[in-house]
LUMDO-367034 format. One record per residue (C-alpha): x, y, z; residue in three letters. Coordinates in nm, 2 decimals, decimal comma. Example, Ala and Ser with C-alpha at 12.3 -4.5 7.8 and 13.67 -1.06 7.14 Angstrom:
BEGIN
PT      X      Y      Z code
PT   1,23  -0,45   0,78  Ala
PT   1,37  -0,11   0,71  Ser
***
This chain:
BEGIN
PT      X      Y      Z code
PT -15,85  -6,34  -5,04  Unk
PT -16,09  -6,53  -4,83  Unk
PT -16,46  -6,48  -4,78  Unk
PT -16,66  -6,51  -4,48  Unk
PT -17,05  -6,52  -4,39  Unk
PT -17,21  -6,45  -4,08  Unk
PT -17,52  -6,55  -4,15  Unk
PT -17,66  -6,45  -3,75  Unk
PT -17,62  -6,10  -3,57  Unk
PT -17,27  -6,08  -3,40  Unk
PT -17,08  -5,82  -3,22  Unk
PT -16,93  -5,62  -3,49  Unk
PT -16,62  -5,53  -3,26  Unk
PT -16,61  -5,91  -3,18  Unk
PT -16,53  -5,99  -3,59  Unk
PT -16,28  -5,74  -3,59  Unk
PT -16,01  -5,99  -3,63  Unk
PT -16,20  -6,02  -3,98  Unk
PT -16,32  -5,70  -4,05  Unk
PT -15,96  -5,51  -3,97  Unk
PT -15,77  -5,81  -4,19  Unk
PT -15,70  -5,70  -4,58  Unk
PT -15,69  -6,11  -4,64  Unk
PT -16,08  -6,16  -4,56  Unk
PT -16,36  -6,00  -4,71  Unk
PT -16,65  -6,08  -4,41  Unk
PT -17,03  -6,04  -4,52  Unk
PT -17,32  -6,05  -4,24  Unk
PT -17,60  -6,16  -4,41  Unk
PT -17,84  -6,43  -4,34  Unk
PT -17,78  -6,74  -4,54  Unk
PT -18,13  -6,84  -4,63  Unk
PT -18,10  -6,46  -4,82  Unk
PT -17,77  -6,52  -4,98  Unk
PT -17,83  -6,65  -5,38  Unk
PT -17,46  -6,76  -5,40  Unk
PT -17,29  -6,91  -5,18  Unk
PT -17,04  -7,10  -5,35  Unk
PT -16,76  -6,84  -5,29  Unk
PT -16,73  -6,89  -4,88  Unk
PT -16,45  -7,02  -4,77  Unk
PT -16,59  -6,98  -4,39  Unk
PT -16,97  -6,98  -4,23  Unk
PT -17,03  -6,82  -3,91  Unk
PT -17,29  -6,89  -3,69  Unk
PT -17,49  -6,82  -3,36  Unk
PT -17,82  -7,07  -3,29  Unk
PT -18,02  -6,93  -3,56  Unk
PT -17,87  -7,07  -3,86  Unk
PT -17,95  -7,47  -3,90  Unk
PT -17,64  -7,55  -4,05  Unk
PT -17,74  -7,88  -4,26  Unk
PT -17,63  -8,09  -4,54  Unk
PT -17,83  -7,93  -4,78  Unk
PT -17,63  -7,59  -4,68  Unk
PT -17,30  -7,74  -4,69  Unk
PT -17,37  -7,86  -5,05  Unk
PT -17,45  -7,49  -5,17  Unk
PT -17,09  -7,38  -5,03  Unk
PT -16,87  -7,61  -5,20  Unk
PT -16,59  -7,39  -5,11  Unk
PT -16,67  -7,43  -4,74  Unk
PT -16,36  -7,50  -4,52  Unk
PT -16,46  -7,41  -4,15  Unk
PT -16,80  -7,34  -3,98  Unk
PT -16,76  -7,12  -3,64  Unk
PT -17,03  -7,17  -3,37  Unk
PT -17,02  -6,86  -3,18  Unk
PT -17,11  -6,98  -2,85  Unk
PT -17,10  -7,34  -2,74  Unk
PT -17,39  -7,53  -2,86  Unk
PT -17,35  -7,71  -3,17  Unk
PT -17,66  -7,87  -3,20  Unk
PT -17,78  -7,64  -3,52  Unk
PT -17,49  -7,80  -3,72  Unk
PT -17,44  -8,16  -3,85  Unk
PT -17,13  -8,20  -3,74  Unk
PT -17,10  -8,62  -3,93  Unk
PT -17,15  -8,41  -4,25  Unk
PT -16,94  -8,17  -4,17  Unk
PT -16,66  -8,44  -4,09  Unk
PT -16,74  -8,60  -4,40  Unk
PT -16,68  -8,33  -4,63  Unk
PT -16,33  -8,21  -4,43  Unk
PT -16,53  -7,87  -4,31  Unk
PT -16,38  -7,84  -3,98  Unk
PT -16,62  -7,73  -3,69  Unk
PT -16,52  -7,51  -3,42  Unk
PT -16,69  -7,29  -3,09  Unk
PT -16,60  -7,08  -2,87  Unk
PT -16,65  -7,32  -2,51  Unk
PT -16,51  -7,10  -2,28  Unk
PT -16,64  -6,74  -2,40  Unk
PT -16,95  -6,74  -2,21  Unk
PT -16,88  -6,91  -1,90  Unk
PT -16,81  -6,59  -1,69  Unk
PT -17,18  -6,46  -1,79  Unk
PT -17,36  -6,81  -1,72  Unk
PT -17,18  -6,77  -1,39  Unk
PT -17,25  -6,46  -1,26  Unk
PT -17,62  -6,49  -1,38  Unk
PT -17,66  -6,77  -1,19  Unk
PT -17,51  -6,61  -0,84  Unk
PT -17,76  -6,32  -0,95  Unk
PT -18,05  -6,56  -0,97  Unk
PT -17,91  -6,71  -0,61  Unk
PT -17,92  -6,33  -0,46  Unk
PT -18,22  -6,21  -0,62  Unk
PT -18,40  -6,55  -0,46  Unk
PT -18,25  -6,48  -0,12  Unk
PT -18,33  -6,08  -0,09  Unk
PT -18,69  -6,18  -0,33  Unk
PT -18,60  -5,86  -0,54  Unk
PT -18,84  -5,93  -0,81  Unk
PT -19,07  -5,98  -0,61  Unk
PT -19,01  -5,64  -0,41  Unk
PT -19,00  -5,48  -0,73  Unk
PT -19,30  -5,58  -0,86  Unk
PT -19,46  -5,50  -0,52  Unk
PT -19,33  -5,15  -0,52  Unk
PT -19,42  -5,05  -0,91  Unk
PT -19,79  -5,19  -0,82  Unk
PT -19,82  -4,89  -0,56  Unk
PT -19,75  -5,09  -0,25  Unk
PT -19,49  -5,06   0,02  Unk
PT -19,48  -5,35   0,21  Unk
PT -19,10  -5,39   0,39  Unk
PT -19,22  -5,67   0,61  Unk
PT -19,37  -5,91   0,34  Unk
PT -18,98  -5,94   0,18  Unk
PT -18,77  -6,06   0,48  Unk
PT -18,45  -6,24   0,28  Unk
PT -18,16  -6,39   0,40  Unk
PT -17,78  -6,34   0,41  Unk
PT -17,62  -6,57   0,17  Unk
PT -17,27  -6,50   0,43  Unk
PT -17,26  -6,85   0,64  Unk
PT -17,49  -7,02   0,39  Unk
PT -17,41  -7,35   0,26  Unk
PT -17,39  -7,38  -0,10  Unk
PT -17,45  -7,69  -0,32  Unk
PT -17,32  -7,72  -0,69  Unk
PT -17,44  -8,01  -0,91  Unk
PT -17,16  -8,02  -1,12  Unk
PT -16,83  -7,90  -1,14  Unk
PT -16,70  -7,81  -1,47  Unk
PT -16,62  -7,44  -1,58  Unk
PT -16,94  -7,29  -1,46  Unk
PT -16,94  -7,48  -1,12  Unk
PT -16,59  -7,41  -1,05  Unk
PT -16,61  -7,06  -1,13  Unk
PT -16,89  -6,96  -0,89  Unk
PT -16,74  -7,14  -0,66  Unk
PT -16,46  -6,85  -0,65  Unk
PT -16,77  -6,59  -0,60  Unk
PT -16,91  -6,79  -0,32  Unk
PT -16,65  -6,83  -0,11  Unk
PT -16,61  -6,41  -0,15  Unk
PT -16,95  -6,43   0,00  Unk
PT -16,83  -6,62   0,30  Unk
PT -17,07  -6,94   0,21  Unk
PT -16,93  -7,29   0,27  Unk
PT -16,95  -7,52  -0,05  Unk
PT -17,07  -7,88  -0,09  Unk
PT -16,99  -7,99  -0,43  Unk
PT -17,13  -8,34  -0,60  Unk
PT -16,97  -8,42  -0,94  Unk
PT -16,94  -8,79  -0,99  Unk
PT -16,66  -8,76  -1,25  Unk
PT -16,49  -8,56  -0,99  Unk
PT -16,12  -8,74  -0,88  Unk
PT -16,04  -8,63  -0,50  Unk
PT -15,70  -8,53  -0,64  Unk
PT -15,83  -8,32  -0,91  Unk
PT -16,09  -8,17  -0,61  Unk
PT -15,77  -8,11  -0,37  Unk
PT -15,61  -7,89  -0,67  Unk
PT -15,96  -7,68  -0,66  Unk
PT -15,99  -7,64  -0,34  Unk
PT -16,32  -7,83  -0,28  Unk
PT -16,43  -8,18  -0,09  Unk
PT -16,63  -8,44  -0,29  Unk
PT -16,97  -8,47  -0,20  Unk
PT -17,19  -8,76  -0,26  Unk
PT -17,57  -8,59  -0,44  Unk
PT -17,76  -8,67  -0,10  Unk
PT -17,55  -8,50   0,12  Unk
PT -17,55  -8,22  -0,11  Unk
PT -17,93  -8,19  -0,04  Unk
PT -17,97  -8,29   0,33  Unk
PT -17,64  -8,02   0,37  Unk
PT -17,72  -7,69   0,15  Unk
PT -17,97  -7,45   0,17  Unk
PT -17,92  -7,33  -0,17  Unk
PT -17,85  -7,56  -0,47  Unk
PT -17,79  -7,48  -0,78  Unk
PT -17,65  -7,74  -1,11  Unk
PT -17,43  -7,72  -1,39  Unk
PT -17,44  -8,08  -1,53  Unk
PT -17,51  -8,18  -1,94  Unk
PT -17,81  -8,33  -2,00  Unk
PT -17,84  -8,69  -2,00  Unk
PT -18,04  -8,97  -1,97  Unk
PT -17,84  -8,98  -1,62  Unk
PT -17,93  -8,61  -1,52  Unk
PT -18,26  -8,60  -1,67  Unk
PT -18,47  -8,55  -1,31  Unk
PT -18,17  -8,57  -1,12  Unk
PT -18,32  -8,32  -0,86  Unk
PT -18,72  -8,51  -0,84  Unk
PT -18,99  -8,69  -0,64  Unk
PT -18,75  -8,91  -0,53  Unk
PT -18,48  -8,69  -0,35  Unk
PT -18,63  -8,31  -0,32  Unk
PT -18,76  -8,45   0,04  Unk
PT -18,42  -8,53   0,15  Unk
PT -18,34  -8,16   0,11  Unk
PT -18,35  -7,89   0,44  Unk
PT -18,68  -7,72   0,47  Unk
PT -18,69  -7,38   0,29  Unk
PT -18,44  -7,49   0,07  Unk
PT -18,38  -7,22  -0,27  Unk
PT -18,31  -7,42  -0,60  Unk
PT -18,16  -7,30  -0,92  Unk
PT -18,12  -7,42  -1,26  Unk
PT -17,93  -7,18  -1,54  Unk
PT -17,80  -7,50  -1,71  Unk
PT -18,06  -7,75  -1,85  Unk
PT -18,42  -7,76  -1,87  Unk
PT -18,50  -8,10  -1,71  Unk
PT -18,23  -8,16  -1,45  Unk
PT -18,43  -8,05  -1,25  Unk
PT -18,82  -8,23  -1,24  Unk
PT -19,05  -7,96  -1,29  Unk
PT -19,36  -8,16  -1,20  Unk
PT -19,18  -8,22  -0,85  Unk
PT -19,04  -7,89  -0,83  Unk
PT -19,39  -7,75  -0,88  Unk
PT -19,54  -8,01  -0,54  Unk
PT -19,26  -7,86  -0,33  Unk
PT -19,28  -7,51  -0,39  Unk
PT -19,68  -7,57  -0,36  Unk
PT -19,60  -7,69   0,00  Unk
PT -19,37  -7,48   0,12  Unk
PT -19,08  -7,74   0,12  Unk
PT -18,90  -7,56  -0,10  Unk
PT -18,83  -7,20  -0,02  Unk
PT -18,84  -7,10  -0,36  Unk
PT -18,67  -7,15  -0,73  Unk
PT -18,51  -6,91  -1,00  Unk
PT -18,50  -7,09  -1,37  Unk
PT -18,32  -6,97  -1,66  Unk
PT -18,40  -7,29  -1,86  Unk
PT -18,67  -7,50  -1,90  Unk
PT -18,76  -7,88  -2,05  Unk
PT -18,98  -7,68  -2,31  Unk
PT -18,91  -7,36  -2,44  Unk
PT -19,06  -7,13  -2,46  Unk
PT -19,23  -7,25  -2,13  Unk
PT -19,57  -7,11  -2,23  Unk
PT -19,87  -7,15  -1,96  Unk
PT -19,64  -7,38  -1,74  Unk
PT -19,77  -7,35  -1,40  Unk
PT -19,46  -7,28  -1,24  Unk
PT -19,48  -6,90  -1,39  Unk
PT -19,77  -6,87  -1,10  Unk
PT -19,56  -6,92  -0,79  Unk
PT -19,48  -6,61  -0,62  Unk
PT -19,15  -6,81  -0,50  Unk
PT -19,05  -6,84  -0,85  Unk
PT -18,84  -6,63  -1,08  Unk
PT -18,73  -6,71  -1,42  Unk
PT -18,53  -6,53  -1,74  Unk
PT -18,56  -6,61  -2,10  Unk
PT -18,26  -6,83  -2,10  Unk
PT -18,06  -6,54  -2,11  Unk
PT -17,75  -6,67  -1,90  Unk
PT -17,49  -6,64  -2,21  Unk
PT -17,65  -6,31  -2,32  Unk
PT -17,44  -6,02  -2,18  Unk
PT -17,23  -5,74  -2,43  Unk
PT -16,91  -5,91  -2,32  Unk
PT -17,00  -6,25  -2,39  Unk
PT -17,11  -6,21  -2,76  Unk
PT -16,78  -6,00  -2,80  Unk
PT -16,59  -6,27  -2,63  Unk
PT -16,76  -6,60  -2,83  Unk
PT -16,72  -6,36  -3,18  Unk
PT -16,38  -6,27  -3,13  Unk
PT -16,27  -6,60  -3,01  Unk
PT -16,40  -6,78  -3,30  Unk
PT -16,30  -6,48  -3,58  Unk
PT -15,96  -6,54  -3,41  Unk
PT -15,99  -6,92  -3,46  Unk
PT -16,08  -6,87  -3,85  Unk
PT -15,82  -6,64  -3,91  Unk
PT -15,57  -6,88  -3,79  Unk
PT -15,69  -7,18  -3,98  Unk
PT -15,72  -7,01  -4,29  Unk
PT -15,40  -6,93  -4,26  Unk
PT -15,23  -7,25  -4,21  Unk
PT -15,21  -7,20  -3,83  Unk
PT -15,31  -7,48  -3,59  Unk
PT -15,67  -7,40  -3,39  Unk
PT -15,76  -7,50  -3,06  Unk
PT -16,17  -7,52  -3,05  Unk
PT -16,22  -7,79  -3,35  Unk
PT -16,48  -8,01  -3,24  Unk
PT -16,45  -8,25  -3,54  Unk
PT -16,19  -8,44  -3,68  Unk
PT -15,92  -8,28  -3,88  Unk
PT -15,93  -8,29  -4,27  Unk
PT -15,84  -8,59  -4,36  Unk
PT -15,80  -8,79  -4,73  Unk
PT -16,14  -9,01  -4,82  Unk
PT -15,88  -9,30  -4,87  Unk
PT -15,80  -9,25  -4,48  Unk
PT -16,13  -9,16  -4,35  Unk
PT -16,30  -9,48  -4,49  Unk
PT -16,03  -9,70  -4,29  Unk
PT -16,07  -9,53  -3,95  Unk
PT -16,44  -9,46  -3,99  Unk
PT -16,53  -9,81  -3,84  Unk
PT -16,28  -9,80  -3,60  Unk
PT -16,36  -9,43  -3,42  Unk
PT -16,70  -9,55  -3,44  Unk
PT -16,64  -9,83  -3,24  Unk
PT -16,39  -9,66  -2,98  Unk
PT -16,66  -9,39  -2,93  Unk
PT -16,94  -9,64  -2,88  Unk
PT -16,68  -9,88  -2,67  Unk
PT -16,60  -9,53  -2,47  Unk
PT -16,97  -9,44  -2,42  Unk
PT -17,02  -9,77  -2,26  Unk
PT -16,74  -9,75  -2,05  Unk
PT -16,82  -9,41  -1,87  Unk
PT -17,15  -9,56  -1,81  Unk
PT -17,00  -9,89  -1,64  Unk
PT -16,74  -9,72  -1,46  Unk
PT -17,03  -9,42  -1,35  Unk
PT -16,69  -9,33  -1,08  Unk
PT -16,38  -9,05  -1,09  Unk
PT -16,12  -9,17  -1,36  Unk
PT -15,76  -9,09  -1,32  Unk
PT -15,63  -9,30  -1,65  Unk
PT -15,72  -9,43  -1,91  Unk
PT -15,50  -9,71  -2,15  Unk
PT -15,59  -9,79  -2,52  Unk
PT -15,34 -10,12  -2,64  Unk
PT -15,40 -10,22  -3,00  Unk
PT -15,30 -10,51  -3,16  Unk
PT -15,31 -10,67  -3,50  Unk
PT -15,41 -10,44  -3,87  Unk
PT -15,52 -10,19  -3,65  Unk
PT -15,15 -10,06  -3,57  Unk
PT -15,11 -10,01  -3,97  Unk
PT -15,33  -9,71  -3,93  Unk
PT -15,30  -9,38  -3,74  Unk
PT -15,43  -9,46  -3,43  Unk
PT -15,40  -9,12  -3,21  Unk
PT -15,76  -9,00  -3,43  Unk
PT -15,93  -9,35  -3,27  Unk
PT -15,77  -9,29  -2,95  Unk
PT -15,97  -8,92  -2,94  Unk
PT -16,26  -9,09  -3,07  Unk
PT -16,26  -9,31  -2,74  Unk
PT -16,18  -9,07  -2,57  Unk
PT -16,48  -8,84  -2,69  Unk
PT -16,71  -9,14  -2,62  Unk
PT -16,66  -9,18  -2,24  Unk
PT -16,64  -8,78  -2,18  Unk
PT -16,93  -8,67  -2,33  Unk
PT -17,14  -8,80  -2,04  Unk
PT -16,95  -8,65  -1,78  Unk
PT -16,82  -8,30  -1,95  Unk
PT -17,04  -7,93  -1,93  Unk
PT -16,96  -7,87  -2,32  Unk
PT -16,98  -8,06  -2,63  Unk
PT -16,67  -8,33  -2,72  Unk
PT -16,53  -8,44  -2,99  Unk
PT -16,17  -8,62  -3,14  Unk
PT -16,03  -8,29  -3,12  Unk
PT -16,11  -8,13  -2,76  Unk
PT -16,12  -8,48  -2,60  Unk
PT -15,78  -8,45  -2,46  Unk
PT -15,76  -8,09  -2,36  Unk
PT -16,10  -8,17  -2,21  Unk
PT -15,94  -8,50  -2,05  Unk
PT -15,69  -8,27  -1,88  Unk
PT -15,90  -8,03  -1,73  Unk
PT -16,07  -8,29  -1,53  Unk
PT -15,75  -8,49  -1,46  Unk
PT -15,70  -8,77  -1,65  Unk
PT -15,42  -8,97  -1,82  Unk
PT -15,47  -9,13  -2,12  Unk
PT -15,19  -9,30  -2,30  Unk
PT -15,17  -9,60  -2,59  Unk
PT -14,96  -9,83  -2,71  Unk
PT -14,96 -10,11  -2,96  Unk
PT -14,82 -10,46  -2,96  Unk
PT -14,85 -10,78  -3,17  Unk
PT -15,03 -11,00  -2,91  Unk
PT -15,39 -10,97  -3,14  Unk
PT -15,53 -11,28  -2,95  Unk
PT -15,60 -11,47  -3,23  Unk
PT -15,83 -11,18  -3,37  Unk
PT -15,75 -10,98  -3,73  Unk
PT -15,75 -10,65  -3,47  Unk
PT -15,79 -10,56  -3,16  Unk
PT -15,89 -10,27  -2,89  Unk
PT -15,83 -10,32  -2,54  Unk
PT -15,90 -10,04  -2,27  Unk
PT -15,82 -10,06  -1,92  Unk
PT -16,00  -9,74  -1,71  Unk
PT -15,85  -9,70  -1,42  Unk
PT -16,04  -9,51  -1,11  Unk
PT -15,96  -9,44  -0,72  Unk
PT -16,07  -9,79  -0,59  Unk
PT -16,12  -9,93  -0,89  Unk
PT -16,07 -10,06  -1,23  Unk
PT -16,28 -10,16  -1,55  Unk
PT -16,18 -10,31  -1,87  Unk
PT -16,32 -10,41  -2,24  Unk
PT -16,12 -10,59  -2,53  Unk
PT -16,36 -10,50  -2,86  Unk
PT -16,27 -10,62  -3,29  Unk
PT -16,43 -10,52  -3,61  Unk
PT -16,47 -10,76  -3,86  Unk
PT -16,62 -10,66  -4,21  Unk
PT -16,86 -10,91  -4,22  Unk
PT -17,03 -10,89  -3,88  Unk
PT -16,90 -10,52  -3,79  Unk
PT -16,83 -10,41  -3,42  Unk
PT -16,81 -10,68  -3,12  Unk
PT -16,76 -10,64  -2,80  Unk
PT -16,57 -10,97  -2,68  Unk
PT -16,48 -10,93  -2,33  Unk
PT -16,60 -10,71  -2,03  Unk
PT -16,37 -10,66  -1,75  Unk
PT -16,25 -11,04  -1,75  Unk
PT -16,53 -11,23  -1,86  Unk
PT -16,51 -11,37  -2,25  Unk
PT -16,85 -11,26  -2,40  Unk
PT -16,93 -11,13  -2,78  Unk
PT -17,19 -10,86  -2,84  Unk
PT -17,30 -10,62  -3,10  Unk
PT -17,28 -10,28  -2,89  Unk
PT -17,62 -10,11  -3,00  Unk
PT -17,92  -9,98  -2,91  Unk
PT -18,07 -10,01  -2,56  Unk
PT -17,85 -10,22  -2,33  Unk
PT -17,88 -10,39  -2,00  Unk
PT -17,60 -10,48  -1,83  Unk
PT -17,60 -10,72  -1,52  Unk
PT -17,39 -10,91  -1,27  Unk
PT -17,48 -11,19  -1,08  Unk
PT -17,38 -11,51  -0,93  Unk
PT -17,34 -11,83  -1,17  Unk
PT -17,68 -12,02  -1,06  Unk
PT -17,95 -12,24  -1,18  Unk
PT -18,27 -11,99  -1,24  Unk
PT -18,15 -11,64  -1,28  Unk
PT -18,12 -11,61  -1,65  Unk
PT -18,55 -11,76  -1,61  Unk
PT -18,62 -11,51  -1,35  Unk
PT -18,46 -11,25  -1,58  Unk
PT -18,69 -11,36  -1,86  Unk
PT -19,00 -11,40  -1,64  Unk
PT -18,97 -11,05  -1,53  Unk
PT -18,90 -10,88  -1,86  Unk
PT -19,21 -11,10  -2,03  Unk
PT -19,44 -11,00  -1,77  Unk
PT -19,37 -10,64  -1,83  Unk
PT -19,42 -10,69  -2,21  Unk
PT -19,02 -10,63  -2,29  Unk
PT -18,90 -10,80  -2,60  Unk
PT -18,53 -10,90  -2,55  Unk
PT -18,37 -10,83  -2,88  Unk
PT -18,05 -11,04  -2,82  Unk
PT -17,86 -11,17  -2,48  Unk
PT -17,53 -11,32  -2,39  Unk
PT -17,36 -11,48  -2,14  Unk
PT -17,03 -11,51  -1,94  Unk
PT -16,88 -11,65  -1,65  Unk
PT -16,53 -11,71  -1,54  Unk
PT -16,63 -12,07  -1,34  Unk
PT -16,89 -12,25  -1,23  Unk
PT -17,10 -12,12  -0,95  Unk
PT -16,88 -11,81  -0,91  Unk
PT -16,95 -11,48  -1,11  Unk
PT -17,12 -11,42  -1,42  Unk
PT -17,23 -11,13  -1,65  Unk
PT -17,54 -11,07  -1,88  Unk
PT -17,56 -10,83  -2,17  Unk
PT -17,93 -10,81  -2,32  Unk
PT -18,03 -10,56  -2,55  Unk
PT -18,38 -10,42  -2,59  Unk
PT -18,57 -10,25  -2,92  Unk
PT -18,76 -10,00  -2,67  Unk
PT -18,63  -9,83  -2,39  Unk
PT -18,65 -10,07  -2,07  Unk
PT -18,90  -9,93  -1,83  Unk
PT -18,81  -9,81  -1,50  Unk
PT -19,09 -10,07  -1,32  Unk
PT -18,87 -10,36  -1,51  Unk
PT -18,59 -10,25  -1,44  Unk
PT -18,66 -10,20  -1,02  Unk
PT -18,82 -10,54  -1,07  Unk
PT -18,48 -10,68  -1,18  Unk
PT -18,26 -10,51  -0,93  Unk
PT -18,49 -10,73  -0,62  Unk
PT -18,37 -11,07  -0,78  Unk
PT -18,17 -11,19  -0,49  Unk
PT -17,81 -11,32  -0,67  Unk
PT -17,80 -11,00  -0,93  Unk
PT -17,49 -10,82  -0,80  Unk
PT -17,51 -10,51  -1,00  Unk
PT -17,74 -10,36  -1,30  Unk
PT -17,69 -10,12  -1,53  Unk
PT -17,91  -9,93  -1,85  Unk
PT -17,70  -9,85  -2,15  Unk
PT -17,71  -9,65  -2,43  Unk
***
């Protein structure tokens, strides 16, 4: 017999798979109100319960936590790893509600039905102050083209629009197979009169749509956001709307929430929802059942497909690959972020004491690393390659005895359209992760913290000018290094920084007249 808790409100016909199954006994009860605990062998869970350490140490029996829905931020998912609980959600279950909430948000903008309706239920009857527009003809733009992007594009072209999509993880093959052109983000905005995004949020997304683009867009232009608060600027958004720029905007997520007095709320050519875009009958059914489904099965001894953590594995095990995923997913993060381009394949060679262990797990890890910037829903070892497919690319490994003179080594080759980017990386017990070389140049860094990463041509003055600039706007560098391949030719810098480098620095950097190429990391 095994015993469940769903400690949030859940579609009862969604934990049938539970409920109907004489193996499992399944209890919905909150689990701040639950004295024992210890007898759970499974915790489900919608946003409400903060699944901490604290919890998982009252439920020593705990073997799987279910996110219904895909959001994992109320669970820690290291602790989780740690004590072999396996995590799992449900990625795909809402996707067809985000999506059509969002193309009702796009036709409720262009006809202003709220507005109407209001207008009407005050008394009034005023069929000339709510001239719309056929969305037939329109040009659409989508910011992002994972599941939610791709599936309204399927509804749009029903409506007869013409799409402009900008995704810059998007491969032109994997674009041919969905039927779409790659767009670059500015003619995205000069092109559509309606945009709309479905892109994580990042440090790269963060204002992606701002002060310093909104202008580019056509005049009258309608702007939705049902994905993140904050991809869209909300202080610019606000000076556009207020000047008639932009035609009008429909929210379903904000930067803080609830949004309060934000002055958005008094625009007549705004309309908003209580982040709602997951929140139809069919979705909670679909997340519940998916994730029931999922528990039943692992409980069972049956493989899952949704674990966002690694699998159980012994403590003997998990301490030898500990430093080594660590350092694939932080070697992986930084790739992504140098090689900011579509990715067809990526190639993990290890060499040395490294091959002794199992190195598929590390491989995930990497691959975890460099997705999570680019991907709509929350990676990990586990999803990494199904979520490496579905955006078209290759990964492979392979080990060989050519160590380079190192005790171990990692050494990733990403491979893009036009282009290619590489990064050989060691751990050694006594000074932990290094980076050692960066797409051909020899250099050895500790990869934390807040990066900067720049290329330039080998000579006399630039590393000063680089130290000038930072001192003048009060940055400390915490460490830098060097590398060149010859004399006078080109050269890298790595610096890292215990504060966030500011943007006035930074655009102070990029006017030094031999840097090549800079780039923040995190």
């Amino acid at each position: 017999m095994f015993y469940v808790l769903a400690s949030d409100p859940m579609s009862e016909d969604g934990l049938q798979p539970l409920l109907n199954n004489d193996q499992f006994t399944c209890v919905q009860k909150h689990v701040n109100d639950e004295d024992n605990l210890e007898q759970y062998d499974a915790l489900l869970v919608r946003s409400g319960t903060k699944v901490t350490e604290e919890v998982m140490e009252k439920m020593p029996n705990l073997k799987i936590i279910a996110r219904a829905g895909v959001g994992v931020d109320n669970i820690d998912i290291d602790a989780a790893t740690k004590r072999g609980i396996v995590v799992i959600n449900a990625p795909d279950g809402n996707t067809i509600s985000t999506c059509e909430h969002t193309f009702t948000m796009i036709a409720s903008l262009a006809r202003m039905i709220p507005q109407a309706t209001q207008s009407i239920k005050s008394g009034k009857w005023e069929r000339k102050a709510f001239l719309g527009m056929e969305l037939r003809g329109k040009n659409l733009g989508i910011v992002g083209f994972g599941r939610i992007g791709s599936e309204l594009a399927v509804r749009a072209r029903a409506f007869g629009m013409n799409l402009y999509v900008y995704d810059p993880f998007l491969t032109n093959e994997r674009a041919k197979q969905l039927g779409v052109t790659v767009n670059t983000l500015d003619e995205v905005l000069e092109n559509a009169d309606i945009i709309t995004v479905h892109t994580p949020l990042t440090k790269d997304t963060k204002g992606l749509i701002g002060h310093h683009n909104i202008e580019k867009t056509k005049r009258g232009v309608l702007l939705i956001n049902c994905a993140r608060g904050g991809i869209i600027d909300e202080e610019a958004l606000l000076h556009y709307l207020k000047n008639g720029h932009v035609g009008g905007a429909a929210f379903d997520v904000f930067e803080h929430e609830p949004p309060g007095d934000n002055p958005l709320l008094e625009l007549d050519n705004f309309i908003a929802t209580p982040h709602i875009a997951a929140s139809t009958k069919e979705a909670q059914l679909n997340v519940a059942a998916q994730v029931s489904e999922e528990v039943v099965q692992f409980l069972q001894g049956h493989p899952i497909k949704n674990s966002i953590n690694l699998p159980t594995m012994s403590d003997e095990l998990f301490e030898k690959i500990q430093p080594y995923y660590q350092l694939t997913k932080t070697m992986g993060s930084i790739l992504s972020q140098c090689m900011n381009v579509p990715v067809k394949e990526i190639e993990v060679t290890y060499a040395g004491d490294i091959t002794k262990l199992e190195t598929s797990v590390i491989t995930r890890s990497l691959l975890a690393g460099f997705l999570t910037p680019r991907a709509d829903t929350p990676v990990n070892e586990v999803n990494s390659p199904t979520i490496a497919k579905e955006r078209g690319i290759v990964y492979g490994e392979k080990h060989t005895e050519r160590s380079k003179g190192y005790s171990n080594l990692i050494d990733v080759n990403v491979i893009g359209e036009n282009t290619n980017f590489t990064m050989q990386a060691t751990y050694v017990k006594e000074y932990g992760p290094r980076i050692v070389n960066l797409n051909g140049f020899d250099i050895d860094f500790y990869p934390h913290g807040h990066l900067l990463y720049i290329q330039h041509i080998d000579k006399p003055g630039i590393i000063g000018q680089v130290g000038q600039i930072l001192g003048d706007h009060n940055m400390n560098i915490a460490t830098m290094q060097v590398g060149r391949k010859e004399a006078g030719g080109e050269a890298i810098m790595m610096l890292s920084f215990d504060d966030v480098l500011s943007d006035e620095a930074f655009n102070a950097l990029k006017e030094i007249k031999d840097i090549t190429s800079i780039k923040k990391i995190d």
